[in-house]
N, C-alpha and C positions, 0 to 999 in steps of 0.2 A: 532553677535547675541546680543540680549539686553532682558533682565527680566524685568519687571516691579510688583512689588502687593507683599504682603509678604507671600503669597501660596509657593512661591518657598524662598522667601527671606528671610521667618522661617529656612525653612531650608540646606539656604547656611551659613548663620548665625551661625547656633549651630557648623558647623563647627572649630568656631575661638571659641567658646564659649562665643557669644556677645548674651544680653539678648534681650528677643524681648516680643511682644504682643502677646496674647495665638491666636490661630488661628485655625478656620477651615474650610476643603475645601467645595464645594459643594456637598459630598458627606453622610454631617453630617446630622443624623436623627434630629428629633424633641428634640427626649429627649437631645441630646448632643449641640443642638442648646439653650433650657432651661433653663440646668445645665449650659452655660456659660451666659447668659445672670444672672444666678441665684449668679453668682461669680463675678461679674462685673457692675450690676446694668443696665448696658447700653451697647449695641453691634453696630458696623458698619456693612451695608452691601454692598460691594464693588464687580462690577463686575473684571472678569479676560478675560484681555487682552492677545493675544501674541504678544511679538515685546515690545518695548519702547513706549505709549502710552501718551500723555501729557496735560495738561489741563484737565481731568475727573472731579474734585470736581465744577469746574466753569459753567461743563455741566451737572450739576444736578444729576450725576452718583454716588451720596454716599446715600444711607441708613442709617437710625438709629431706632433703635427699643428697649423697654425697656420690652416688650412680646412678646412671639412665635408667635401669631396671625399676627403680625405688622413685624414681622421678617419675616414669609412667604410671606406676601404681598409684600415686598423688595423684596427678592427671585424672586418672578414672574416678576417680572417690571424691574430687570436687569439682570436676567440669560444671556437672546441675547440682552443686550442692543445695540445699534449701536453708534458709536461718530465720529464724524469727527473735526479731528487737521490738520493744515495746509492743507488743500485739502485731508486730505486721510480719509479714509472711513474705519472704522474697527467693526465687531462685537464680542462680548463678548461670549465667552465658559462656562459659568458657575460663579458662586459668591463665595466671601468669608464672614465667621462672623467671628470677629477681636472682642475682650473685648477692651471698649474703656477704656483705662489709664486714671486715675485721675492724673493732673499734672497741677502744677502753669508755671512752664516753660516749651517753646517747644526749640528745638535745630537742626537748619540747619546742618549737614556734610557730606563732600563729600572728594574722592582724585580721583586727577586724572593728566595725563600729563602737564607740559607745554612747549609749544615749546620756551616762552621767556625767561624762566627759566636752560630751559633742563634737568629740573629735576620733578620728583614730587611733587605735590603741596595740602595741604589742606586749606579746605574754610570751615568756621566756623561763625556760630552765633548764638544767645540765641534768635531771634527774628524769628525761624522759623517758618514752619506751613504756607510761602505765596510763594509766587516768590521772589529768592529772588534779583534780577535784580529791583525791585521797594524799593529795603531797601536806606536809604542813607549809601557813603561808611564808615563812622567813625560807623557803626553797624555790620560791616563786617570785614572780617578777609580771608586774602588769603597770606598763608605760606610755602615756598618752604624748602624742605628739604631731605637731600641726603641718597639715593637710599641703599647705601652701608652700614648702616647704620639700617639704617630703621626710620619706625615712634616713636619715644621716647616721653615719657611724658612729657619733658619740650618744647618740640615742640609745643602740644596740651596748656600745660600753659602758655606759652610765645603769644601763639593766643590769649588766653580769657583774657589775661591781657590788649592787645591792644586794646581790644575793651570795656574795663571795666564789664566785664560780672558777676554778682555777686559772690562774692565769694563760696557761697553754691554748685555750678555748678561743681566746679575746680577739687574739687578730684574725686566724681563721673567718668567725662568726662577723668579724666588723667590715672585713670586706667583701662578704659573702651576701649578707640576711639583705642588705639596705638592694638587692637586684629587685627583689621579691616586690617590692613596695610599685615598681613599672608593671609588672604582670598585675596587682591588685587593683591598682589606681586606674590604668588606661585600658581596661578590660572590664571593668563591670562588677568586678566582684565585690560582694557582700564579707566573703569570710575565707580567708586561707592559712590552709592550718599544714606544718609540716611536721609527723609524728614518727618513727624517730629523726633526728639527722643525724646521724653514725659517722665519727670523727675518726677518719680512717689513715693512721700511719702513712703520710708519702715521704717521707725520709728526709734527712738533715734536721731533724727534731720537727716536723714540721705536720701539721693535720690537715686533712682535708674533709670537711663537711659534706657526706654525700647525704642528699633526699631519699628516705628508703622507704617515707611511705606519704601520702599526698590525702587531702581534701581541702575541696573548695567550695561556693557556692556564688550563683552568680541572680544579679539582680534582673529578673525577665523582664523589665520596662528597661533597662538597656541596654542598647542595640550592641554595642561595641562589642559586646562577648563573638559577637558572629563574625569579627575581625579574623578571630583565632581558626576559623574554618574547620568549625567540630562537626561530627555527623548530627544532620536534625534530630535523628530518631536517641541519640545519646543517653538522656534521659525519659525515654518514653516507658518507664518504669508502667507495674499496672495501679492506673489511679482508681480511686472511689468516684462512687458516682457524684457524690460532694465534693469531692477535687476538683473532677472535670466542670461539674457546674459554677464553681466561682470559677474556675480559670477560664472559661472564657470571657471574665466578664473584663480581659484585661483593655487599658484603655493608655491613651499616651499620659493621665493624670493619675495617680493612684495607684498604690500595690495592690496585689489580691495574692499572697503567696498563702495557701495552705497548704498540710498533709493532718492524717489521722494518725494521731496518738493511742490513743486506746477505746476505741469502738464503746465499754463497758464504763469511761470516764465519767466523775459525776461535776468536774468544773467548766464548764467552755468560755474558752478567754479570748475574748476578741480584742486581740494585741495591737498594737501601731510601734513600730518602729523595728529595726534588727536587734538591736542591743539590749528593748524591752522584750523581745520575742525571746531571746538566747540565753537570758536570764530566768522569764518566767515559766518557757518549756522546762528548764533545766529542775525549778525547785520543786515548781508542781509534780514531773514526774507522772506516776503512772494514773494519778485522780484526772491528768486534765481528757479531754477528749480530742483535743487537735490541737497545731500548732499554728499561729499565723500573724500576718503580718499586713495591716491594712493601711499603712503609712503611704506617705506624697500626696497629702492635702484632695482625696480622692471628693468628688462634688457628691449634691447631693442623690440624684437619683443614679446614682453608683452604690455609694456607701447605702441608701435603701435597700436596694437588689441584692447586695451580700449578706445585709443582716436578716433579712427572708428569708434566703437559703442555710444561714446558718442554724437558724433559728427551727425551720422545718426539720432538720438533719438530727438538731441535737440536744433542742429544749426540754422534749416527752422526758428524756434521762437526766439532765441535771439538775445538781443540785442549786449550784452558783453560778449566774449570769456573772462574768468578770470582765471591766472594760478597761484596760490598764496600756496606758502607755507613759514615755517622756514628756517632757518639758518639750511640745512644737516650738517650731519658729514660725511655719508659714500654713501648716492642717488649719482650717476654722473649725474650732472643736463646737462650737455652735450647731455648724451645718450637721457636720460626722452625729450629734449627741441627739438633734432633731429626725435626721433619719432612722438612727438605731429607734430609737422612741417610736417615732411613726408604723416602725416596720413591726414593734412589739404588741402595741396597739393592738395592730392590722391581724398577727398571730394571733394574738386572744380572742378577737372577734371573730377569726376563724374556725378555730380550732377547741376552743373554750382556754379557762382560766384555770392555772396549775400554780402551785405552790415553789416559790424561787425567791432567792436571796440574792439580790444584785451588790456586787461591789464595784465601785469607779474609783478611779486613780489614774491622773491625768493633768497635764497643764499645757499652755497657749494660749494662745489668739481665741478671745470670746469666750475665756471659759466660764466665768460665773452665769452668764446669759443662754451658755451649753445646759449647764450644770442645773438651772433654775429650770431649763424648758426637758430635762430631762426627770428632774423629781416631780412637777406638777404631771405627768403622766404615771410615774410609777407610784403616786401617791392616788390617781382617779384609780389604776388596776390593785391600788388594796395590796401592791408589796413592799416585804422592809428593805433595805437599803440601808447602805454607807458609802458617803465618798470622802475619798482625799484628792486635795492638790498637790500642787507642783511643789510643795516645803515638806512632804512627808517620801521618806526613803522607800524607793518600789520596794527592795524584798520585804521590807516591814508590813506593807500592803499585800503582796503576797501571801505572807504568814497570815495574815487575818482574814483573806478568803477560804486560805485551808483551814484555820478554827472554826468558822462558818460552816464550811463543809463537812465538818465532823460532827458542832451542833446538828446540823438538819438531818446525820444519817443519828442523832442519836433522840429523837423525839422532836427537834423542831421542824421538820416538813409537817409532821400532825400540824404542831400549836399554828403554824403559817397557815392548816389549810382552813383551820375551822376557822382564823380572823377574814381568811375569804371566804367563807360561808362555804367551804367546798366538803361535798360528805366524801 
């Protein structure tokens, strides 16, 4: 499940006691629409998505209004807005009016897993307010720090120092960001990210870091998010008929987090982990065809059953079967690598035999024993293959699915099909 807009992110927020932008839903009359714009000089009007929504400011979906008249006209023109990211199609439930911060500095932050790390990690910068994948890296900042522990303030100042962040920032952000780590930790989440945080003038020289705009996402095999008393239907975004069919395959062992990336994708990457997921979503981009995350050591006729369905949904179109995740500690990449196997098999002898390039990249528990009982299969179905382990860099692994991917759209699916006897 994933939030986006700070309708909710107000108040998961208050939780930790982390300060945010005054907000209100679309249920705020005129007068109360007004009186904030009469507190703040200036309002945004932001539609509300359900689900993780991305790109909205690039697609014209922000409002601003410094009077109610100008503020209703927002209202109407993005109540239902519609947007479409990555192929998907979503519409808007209603708006929000947000007091826009007055602030000299904006401030990227986020935590969230790494699987290179194996721990948690914050990413930090004074240069927020864009993507920040277009920052160069000495403006960034990305700091692993142990779990057991928690997030401590010279964590957060040992980041702004790397990056020379002005000094004015430091204390603000050092007794501020380390709240955020109690909402992350003791609540379920996977990933929380706060874009901008507008360091707003409270006087005697002194800033105040308000939240102005909010996402999270939270791990659906734990329970504790339901602590926070969110509406069930929250995220009941409209799923594919392949979403809903892995999701229910949820079990107390094993993730099963999908969504659809791009319907027209010719890679499907059947991911394990968050950190290999956030990574490999990110590079692949619009070749992959979904996004997912099959981590926490799921058994065998689990991991069967998803690679079925994944396989039914999204084989006929691609190009590159890709099995990629981290270094496990406790997945038997054995069982996960006999299942997918089995469940490939099972597809070909169903369905007949199609022309594919598998990549694996992978390490843990059983893997060469994974590895071995997975190429004696893809060696019986007649396809070519690469794998790496746990000593070769994923995006490197990455990169070499998508050369793969460009081979097969540019004359290798031919040469693949005739070595499978396929006219």
């Amino acid at each position: 499940m994933q939030i986006t807009g700070m309708y909710w992110g107000s108040k998961l927020l208050k939780f930790v006691d982390y300060p945010t932008s005054e907000v209100l839903g679309p249920e705020a009359s005129g007068d109360q629409i007004k009186e904030l714009i009469g507190r703040w000089g200036e309002i945004f009007v932001k539609p509300m998505f359900k689900g993780g929504v991305g790109k909205k400011g690039k697609a014209g979906l922000l409002g601003r209004a410094n009077n109610l008249a100008t503020a209703m006209k927002e209202k109407e023109r993005l109540y239902f807005a519609e947007h479409v990211h990555n192929d998907v199609r979503t519409k808007a439930e209603g708006v929000t009016f947000e007091g826009a911060v007055p602030a000299e500095f904006e401030v990227y932050f986020s935590i969230t897993d790494s699987s290179k790390f194996r721990a948690p990690v914050i990413t930090i910068t004074h240069h927020g307010g864009v993507n920040i994948e277009e920052l160069p890296k000495d403006k960034i900042a990305s700091i692993p720090f142990d779990p057991l522990t928690g997030l401590k303030g010279f964590v957060v100042s040992n980041a702004l120092r790397k990056i020379n962040a002005p000094q004015e920032l430091v204390s603000p952000l050092v007794q501020n960001l380390p709240k955020l780590w109690e909402l992350y930790h003791y609540y379920g989440m996977t990933t929380l990210e706060l874009n901008p945080i507008r360091m707003m003038p409270a006087g005697k020289g002194r800033l105040l870091p308000l939240a102005c705009d909010f996402k999270c996402a939270f791990d659906g095999d734990d329970p504790n998010w339901k602590r926070l008393g969110l509406p069930s239907d929250l995220d009941a975004s409209s799923y594919s008929d392949f979403e809903q069919e892995v999701n229910e395959l949820r079990t107390y062992q094993g993730q099963s987090d999908v969504y659809v990336i791009n319907p027209q994708g010719t890679i499907t990457a059947m991911t394990f982990g968050g950190g290999a997921n956030a990574l490999v979503t990110e590079q692949l981009g619009d070749t992959a065809t979904i996004s997912s995350d099959f981590g926490g050591n799921p058994p065998y006729e689990k991991m069967h059953d998803i690679a079925r369905i994944v396989y039914k949904y999204w084989l006929k179109q691609s190009q590159v079967l890709f099995i990629i995740g981290g270094k496990a500690n406790n997945t038997d990449i054995h069982e996960t690598f006999r299942a997918m196997a089995d469940a490939l098999r099972d597809h070909f002898h169903n369905v007949g035999p199609q022309p594919l390039y598998v990549v694996v990249g992978r390490g843990g528990p059983n893997l060469i024993r994974g590895m071995g009982y997975l190429r004696d299969t893809l060696d019986g179905l007649g396809l070519p293959y690469q794998m790496f382990g746990h000593d070769s860099a994923m995006s490197e692994v990455v990169n070499f699915a998508q050369s793969v991917d460009k081979w097969m759209k540019a004359g290798g699916r031919a040469m693949v099909a005739r070595a499978m006897g396929i006219s």
